[in-house]
N, C-alpha and C positions, 0 to 999 in steps of 0.2 A: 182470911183463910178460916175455914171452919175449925173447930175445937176438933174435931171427928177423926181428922187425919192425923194418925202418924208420923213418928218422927226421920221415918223413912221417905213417906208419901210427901213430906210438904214439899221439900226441896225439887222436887220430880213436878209440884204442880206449878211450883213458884218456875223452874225453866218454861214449860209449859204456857203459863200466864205470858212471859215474855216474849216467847216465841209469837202469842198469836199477835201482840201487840206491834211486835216488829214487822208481823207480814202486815197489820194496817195499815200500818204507818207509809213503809216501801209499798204497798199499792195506788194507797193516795197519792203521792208525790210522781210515780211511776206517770199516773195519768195526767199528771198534772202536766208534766213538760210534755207527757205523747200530745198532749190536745193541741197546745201553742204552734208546733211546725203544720200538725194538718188542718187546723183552720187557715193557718197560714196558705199554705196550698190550696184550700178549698175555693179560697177568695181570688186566687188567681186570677181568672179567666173573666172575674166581675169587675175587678178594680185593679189590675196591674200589678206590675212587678217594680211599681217604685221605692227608692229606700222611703221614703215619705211616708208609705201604707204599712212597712217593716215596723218604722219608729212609733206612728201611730200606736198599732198591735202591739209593740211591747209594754206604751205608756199604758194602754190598757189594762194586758197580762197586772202589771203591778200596781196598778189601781186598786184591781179586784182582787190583787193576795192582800195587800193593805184591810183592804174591807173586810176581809177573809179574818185574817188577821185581831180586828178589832171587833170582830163579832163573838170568837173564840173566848178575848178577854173579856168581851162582854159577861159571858156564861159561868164566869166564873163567879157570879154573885148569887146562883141556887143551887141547890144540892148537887150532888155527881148523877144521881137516878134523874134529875128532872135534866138537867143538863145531856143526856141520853135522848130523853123522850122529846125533846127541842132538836135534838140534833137529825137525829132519825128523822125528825116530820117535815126538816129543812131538806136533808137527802132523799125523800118522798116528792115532793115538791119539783123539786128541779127535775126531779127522771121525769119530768112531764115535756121536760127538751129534749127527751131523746126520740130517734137516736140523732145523734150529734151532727148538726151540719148548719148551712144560713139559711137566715128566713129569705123569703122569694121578694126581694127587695134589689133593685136595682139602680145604680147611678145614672146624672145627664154627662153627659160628657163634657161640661164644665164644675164639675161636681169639685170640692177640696175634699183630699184624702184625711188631711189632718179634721176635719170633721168629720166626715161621712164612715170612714173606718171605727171609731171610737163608738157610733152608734148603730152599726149595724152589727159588729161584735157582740156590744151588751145585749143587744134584742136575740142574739143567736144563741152563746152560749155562755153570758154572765149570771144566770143563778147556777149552774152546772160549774160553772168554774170557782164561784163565790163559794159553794157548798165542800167540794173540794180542797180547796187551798185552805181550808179550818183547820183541818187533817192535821198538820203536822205542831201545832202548840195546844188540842185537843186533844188528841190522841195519848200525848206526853205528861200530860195533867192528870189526864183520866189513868196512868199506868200508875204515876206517884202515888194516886189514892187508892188503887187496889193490891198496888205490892206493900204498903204500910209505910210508905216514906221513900223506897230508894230513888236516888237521882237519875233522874227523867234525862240527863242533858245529854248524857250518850247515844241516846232516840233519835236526836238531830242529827247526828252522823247515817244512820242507817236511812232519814228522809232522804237525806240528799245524794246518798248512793242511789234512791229510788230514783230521783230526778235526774241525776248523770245517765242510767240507765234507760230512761224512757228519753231523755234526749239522744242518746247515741242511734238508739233503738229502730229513731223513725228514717235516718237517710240511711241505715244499713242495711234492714230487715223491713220493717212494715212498707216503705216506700216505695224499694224496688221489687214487692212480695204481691201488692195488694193494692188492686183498685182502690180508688176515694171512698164509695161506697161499702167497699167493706172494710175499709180502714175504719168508717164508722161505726157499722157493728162491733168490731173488736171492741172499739171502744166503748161502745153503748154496755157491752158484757160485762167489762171488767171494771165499769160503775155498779152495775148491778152486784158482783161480786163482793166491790169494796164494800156495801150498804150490809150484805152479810156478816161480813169479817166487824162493819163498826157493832152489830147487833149482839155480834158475839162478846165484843170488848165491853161494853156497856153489862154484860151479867155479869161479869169480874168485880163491878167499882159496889163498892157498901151499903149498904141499906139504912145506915142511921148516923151519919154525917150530918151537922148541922147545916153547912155548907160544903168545903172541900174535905177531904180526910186530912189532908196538911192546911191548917186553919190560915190564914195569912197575919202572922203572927212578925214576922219582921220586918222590921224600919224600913217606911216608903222609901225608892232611891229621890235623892234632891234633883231639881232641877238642873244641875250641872253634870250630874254623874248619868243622866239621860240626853244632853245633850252629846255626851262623850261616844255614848250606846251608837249615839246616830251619826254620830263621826267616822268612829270604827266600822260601820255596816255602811256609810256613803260612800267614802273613798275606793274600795275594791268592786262594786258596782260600778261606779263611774269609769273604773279600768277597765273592766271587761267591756264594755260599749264602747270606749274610748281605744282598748287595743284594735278590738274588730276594724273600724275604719282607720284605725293610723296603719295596720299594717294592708287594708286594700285600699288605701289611698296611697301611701306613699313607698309601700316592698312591692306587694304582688298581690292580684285580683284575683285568688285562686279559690273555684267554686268550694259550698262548703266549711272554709275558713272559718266564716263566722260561729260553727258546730262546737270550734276547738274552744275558745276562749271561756264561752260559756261552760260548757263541759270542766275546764279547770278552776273556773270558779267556784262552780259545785261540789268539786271532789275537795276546795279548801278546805268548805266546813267541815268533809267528811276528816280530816284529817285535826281540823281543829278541834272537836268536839268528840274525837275517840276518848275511850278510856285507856289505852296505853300511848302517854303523851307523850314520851321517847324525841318521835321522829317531829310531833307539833315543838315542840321546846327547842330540839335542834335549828328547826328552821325561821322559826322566829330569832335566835341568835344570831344566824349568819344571814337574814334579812337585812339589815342596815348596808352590808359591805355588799350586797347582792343591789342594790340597788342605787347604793354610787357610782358601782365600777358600771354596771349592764344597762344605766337611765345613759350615761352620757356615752356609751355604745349604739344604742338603736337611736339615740337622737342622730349620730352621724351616719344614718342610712344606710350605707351601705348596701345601694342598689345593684352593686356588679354582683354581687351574693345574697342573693333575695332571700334563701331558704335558710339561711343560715341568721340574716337578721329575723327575720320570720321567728326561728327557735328562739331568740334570745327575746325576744317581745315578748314570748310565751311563757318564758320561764320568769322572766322579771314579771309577768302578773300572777302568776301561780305563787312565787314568795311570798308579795305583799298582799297577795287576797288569804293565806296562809298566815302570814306575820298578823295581819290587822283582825282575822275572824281567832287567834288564839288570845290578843289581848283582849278582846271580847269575851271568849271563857273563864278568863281570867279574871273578869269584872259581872260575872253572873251574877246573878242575885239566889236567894238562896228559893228553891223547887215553888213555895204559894206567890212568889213574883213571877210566875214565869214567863205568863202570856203577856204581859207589861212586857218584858226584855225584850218578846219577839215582836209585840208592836212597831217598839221602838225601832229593833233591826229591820224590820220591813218598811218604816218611813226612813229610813236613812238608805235602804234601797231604793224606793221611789225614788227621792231626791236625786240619788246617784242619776237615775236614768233617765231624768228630767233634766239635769243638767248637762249630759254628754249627748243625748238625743235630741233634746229641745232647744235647749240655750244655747249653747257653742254652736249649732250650724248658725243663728242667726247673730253671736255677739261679734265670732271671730272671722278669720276670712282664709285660716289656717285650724289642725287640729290643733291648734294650744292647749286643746286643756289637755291632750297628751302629758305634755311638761308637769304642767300644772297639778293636775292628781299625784306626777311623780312624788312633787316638793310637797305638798300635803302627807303622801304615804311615809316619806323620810322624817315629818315631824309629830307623826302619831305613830310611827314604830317602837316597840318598847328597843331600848340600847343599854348594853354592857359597855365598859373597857375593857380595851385587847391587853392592856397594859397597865400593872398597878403605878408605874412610873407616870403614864398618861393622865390615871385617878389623880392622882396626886398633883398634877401642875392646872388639872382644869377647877381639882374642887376648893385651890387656892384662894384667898381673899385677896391675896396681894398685889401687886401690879405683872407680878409674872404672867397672870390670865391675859391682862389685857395687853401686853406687850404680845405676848405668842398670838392672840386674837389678829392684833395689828398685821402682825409678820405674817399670816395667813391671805389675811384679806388682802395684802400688798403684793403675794405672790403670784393670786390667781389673777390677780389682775394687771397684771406685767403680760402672765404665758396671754390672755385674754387676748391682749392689747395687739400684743406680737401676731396672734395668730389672724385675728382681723385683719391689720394692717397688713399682712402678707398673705393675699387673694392669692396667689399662685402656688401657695403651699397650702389648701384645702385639703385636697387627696392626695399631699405626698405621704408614704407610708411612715418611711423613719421620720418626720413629722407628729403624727399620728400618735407615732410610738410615745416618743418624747414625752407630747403633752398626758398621754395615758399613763403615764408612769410617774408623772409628775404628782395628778391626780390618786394615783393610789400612794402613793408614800403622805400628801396630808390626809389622804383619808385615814389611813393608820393610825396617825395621828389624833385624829380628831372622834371615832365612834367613841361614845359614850356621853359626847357634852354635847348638849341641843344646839347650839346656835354657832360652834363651830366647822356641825357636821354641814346645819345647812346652809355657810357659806359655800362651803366647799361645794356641797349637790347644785346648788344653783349654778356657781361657776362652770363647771362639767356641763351641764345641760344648754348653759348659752354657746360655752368655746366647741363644744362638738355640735352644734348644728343648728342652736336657738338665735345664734345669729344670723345665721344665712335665710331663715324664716323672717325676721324681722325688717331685715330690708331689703326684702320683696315684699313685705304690707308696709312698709313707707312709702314705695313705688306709686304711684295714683297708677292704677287700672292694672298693674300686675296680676294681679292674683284677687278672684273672687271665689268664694264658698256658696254653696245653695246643700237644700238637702241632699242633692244626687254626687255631690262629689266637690272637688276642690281644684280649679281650674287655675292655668299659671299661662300667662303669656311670655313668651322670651323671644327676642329679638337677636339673630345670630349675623356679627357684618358677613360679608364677602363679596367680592365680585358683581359689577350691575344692579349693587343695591341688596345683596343679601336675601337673608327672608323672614319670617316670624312662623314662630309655632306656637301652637295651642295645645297644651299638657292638662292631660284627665288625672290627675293622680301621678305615676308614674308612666301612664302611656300617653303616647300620643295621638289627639284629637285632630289634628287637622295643619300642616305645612303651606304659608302663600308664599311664595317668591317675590321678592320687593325690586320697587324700580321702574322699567317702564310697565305702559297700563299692559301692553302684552305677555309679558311677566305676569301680570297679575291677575292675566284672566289663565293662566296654564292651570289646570287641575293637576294636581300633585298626590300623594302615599297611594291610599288602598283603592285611590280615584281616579290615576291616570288613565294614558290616552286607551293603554294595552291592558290593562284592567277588565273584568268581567264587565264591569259596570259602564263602564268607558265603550264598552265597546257597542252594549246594547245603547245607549244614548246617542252614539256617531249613527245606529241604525235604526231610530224611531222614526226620521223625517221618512227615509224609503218604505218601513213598515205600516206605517200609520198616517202618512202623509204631513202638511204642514201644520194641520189643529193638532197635532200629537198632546193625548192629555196624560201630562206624566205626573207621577205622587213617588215621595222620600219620605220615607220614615226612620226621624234622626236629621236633625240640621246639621250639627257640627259649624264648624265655621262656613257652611255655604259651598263647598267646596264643587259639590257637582251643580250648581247652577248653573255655570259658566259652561253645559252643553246644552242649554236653553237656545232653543231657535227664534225667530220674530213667529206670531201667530200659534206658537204650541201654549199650552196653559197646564201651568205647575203648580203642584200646592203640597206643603211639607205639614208633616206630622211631629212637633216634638214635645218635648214631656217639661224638660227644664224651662223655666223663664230666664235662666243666666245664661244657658247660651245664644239665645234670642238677641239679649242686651249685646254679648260679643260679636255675634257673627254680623248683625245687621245696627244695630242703632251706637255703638260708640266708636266707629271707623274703626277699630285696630284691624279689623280685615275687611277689605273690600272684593270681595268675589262679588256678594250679591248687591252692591251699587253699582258696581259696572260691567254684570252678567242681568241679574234680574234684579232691580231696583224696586217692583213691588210686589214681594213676592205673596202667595198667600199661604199663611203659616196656622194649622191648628193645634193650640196649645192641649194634653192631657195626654193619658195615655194611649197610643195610637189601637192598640185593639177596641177598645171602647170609643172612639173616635171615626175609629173606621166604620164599626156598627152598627152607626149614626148615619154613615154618608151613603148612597144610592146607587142600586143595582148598576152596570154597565157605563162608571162614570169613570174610568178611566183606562189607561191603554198599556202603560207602564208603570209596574209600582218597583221601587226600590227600598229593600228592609237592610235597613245598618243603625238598629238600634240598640246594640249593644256599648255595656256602659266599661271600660277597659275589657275586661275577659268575661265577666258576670252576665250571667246565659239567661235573659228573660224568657222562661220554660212555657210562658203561655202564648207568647207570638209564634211558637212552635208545633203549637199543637192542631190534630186532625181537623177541629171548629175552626182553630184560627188561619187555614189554611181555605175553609170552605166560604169564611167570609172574603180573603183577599180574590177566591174566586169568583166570589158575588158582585163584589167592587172593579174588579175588571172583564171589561169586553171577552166574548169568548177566545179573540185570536190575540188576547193583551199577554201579554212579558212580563213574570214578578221574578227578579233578583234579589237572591239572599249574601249576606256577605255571609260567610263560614271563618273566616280568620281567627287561631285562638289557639292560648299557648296551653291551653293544660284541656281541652275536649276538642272530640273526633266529631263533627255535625251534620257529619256526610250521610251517615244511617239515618239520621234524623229524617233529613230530605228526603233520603230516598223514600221511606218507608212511605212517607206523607205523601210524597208522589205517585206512589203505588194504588194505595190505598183510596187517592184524589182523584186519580186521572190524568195526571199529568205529565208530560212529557219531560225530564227532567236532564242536565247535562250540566258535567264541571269544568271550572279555568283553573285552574293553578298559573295564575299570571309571578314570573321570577324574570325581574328587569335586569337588563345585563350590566347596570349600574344605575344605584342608589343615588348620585350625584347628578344623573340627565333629571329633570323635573322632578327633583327627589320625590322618586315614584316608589313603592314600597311593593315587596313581597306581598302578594292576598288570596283569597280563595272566592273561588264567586260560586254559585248553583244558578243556571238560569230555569225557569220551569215555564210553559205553555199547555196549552190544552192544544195549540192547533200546531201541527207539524211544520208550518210554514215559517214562523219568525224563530222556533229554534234551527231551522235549516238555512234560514239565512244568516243567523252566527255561524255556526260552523263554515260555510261555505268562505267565510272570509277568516278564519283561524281553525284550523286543522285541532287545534291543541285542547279545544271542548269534546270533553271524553262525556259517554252515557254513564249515568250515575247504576253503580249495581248492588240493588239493594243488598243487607248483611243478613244471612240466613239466620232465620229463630229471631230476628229485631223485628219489636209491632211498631208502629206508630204511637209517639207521644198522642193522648188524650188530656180532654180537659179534667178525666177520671183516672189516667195512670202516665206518670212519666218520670224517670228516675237518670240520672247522668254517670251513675255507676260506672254500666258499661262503656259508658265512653271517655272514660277519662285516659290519656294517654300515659305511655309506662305503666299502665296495669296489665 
């Protein structure tokens, strides 16, 4: 601060100073998370909507904050003024990618995502993203040195408010507001903007620092106490990846979902890193007992109340992303360490997301490391005693410790024992009760001493539900994992042999009926006889004669094969290799041995598959590629509608399935149909029982260009209604499409 000013003036320039510092800071960050969803989006229509290309794009995202990250520390080895003039020529540089979108590079359509994504990203937008992600442990250094010391760490609260904000930002506001295209601009402005705001921070920092203005004057942290750094910053990353698919794997697939977890991750830090630590202090206390009693709560599911496990998933990662980023503040280092600390936090976020994204789809065949992060969060949370009585018998030397130790571990392993061996009191409630109460009286017990607490958590998490996972992966071929989801075969007896079903998560992928072979050719759920789909299939031989060349996109266990004629030729679209293995090469279901025995199947994502294959080559296509509820938005759009028109004959038939519990997809169609050309009409197929070829509730759209084979549906079910488009609804593009308004209960 200049000598010049006043004892009135400093204070007034010293808020000032911080102010502009704060809007850097929250600008940088702001764009930071806006960039991630619309690149995301951008890449739709090129490379799919697989989680593969999701997990991809995020190992990226954190790649390039790591880098980000360790270029920041880098600069902290010359002055604040050159560290400026570096900085700026680095945010010079990049604005040479604007404005913001992908290079004109395209995949084959045997392309791997897990490669191809990771380098068409960096070619589009990693010096943009590189330069950016500095922002938040530069920015924080540079303030330390122009305010004359004050602590920088409360800075980090107001990044990740930036980041909560621009993630909410883009599925609420920019998405449903604003083309791709000018979602780009926005964006490209408000880099331009930030380059401003850093030019302005940079005349604040000093002019004859040797190097920083806080010289780095205290004791390196050791090699253990940066291991710890990376502990604390792994574990709650790993939860938030790991909640997103445990709760749409195994609660509910509800669009969006994945917005929330992240979202309260972010707002952790902002809570862990305030200056009034109040409400972070409280909740790091009541973290331990938050995560005994609510880990072996969402372990038992509790699928009849989805929304309700749903909150408790949410809330149990919000504690310990909360609990583990305060013990983190609390192990700061002091302001000339600072970009070392956020290194370190930022490799312990990679690792997190390397490990819930990478590793666990391919080690386990369940989300274990759900669990697993649990029982890590419970032995790196800081812990009190509830009780000086409790102090006092654990921090004993004598044998009382390990007598009560004994009596612990013998307890839970009694209720353990009991509850296994009695399969038939799973979901009884006073059951339930019992062992929950059981649970929370040693827990009581036991917060404050490390290795009693995590008997107990572990006990909790196998007797409410880490058993029932365990043997279904003892089972040979129960239950496989891929990156698209977590797949479970169950075998149900009854009558004539029963049947087997194929579970996506918590939905259901596909019902055979076991027993004889005629059983097991009946198509069954959203595929029966009376079904949209069903019914255009019974009518392809009189539509198209007996070459009828029909395409499915989405295998499932094979389920519509078995309306394959002699002389028609079919070829399916699917994305996964695991359903592949189920439906066709490890018997557990036989539709397509003894419906189509060779069928032809192309592996990737079917829009980029499709745009591979040639004009008028087919006569019927069927679209049921949805992955439980999860809306791939690019199969939907105006392009991806003009190619299915491209791929089919002008008088060919494409069926969409519509079925879904939380979006309306009707408008979708229709718009598309409007806008296409095409003649479009809906089923609401409602069987008048569940239990005749357990046929399921579905919705179908059939759509034509030529009047004639939608009027020969109709003509044989009265109950295909004309779709009527929803006034003020455009059609999804591969430039705007938003699920806002169609979410149901809104």
């Amino acid at each position: 601060m200049s000598e010049a000013l006043s004892k009135e003036e400093r204070p007034l320039m010293a808020r000032w100073c911080r102010t502009m510092f704060v809007a850097t800071i929250l600008t940088g960050s702001f764009l930071l998370f806006l960039v991630q969803p619309m690149v995301a989006r951008m890449a739709l229509p090129r490379l799919g909507g697989a989680p593969a290309v999701w997990n991809s794009a995020m190992l990226v995202y954190q790649a390039l904050l790591l880098a980000g990250y360790a270029y920041a520390h880098w600069l902290g080895r010359v002055r604040p003024r050159a560290q400026a003039a570096i900085h700026l020529g680095v945010l010079v540089v990049a604005a040479l990618w604007l404005p913001i979108g992908l290079v004109a590079m395209a995949p084959s359509a045997e392309a791997q995502p897990a490669l191809w994504v990771p380098w068409l990203l960096g070619l589009s937008i990693g010096p943009l993203f590189f330069a950016v992600s500095a922002q938040a442990p530069l920015i924080q250094r540079w303030f330390s040195a122009a305010s004359g010391g004050d602590d920088p760490y409360a800075l980090y609260a107001a990044s990740n408010l930036g980041s909560f904000a621009g993630l909410i930002a883009y599925p609420l506001l920019v998405e449903p507001l604003m083309a791709v295209h000018g979602q780009s601009l926005l964006w490209s402005g408000g880099y331009l903007l930030l380059i401003v705001l850093v030019l302005a921070c940079a005349t604040r920092l000093p002019r004859t620092a040797a190097v920083d203005h806080v010289a780095a004057t205290s004791p390196p942290p050791g090699a253990r106490r940066i291991a710890h750094w990376i502990a604390l910053a792994l574990v709650p990353s790993g939860m938030m990846l790991a909640t997103s698919t445990y709760i749409s794997t195994d609660i509910v697939a509800m669009p969006l979902l994945w917005v929330i977890p992240l979202g309260l991750y972010l707002l952790s830090f902002s809570v862990a890193f305030a200056n009034d630590r109040w409400l972070a202090d409280l909740l790091m206390r009541i973290a331990p007992i938050t995560i005994l009693l609510f880990g072996g709560i969402i372990m038992g599911g509790m699928n009849e109340r989805p929304v309700f496990s749903a909150a408790i998933a949410l809330l149990l990662l919000f504690m310990i992303s909360v609990a583990l980023h305060t013990a983190l503040y609390r192990k700061r280092p002091a302001p000339d360490r600072l970009t070392g600390f956020y290194l370190a936090m930022s490799a312990g976020g990679a690792l997190g997301g390397v490990f819930a994204a990478l590793v666990a789809p391919v080690v386990f065949d369940w989300t274990y490391e759900y669990p697993l992060l649990i029982l890590a969060a419970g032995a790196l949370v800081p812990q009190m005693y509830l009780l000086g009585q409790f102090r006092n018998l654990w921090m004993t030397k004598g044998r009382t410790k390990w007598i009560a130790l004994t009596a612990i571990t013998v307890v839970m392993a009694i209720v353990a024992g009991l509850r296994i061996a009695d399969s038939s009191a799973v979901f009884d409630e006073s059951r339930q009760g019992l062992d929950f109460l059981v649970i929370a009286t040693l827990g009581f017990a036991v917060i404050g001493a490390r290795l009693p607490y995590m008997i107990v958590l572990a006990g909790s998490l196998v007797l409410f539900g880490g058993y029932r996972a365990l043997e279904l992966s003892i089972d040979p071929g129960a239950r496989v994992r891929s990156y698209f989801g977590v797949y479970t075969v169950r075998d149900e007896p009854g009558p004539n042999g029963g049947l087997r079903e194929l579970d996506h998560g918590t939905t259901v992928h596909g019902i055979q009926l076991r027993g004889s072979p005629e059983r097991e050719r009946t198509p069954t759920t959203y595929y029966a006889a009376g079904s949209g789909v069903g019914q255009a299939m019974q009518a392809a031989p009189a539509l198209y004669g007996p070459g009828a060349r029909i395409g499915v996109v989405g295998l499932g266990t094979g389920t519509l094969s078995c309306y394959a004629r002699p002389g028609q030729r079919w070829r399916f679209y699917e994305i996964d290799p695991a359903v592949v293995r189920i439906a066709r090469d490890t018997g557990q279901f036989t539709y397509l041995s003894r419906c189509l025995p060779n069928p032809e199947i192309r592996m990737g994502d079917a829009r980029v598959a499709l745009a591979h294959d040639a004009s008028n080559s087919l006569d019927l296509l069927a679209l049921d590629a949805f992955s439980s509820d999860s809306v791939p938005m690019h199969l939907m759009t105006r392009e991806a509608f003009a190619t299915y028109g491209r791929v089919l004959a002008r008088d060919g038939l494409l069926l969409v399935h519509i079925s879904n519990r939380f979006i309306d997809l009707e408008p979708v169609i229709a718009a598309a149909a409007r806008e296409g050309g095409w003649i479009a009409v809906g089923l609401k197929y409602r069987p008048s029982s569940l239990l005749v070829d357990r046929a399921s509730a579905s919705d179908w759209v059939a759509l034509s260009r030529d009047p004639r084979g939608i009027a020969a549906l109709r003509s044989k079910d009265l109950d295909w209604t004309a779709l009527t488009p929803r006034k003020g609804f455009a059609a999804w593009t591969d430039d705007y499409s938003t699920i806002l308004p169609l979410l149901k209960g809104f």
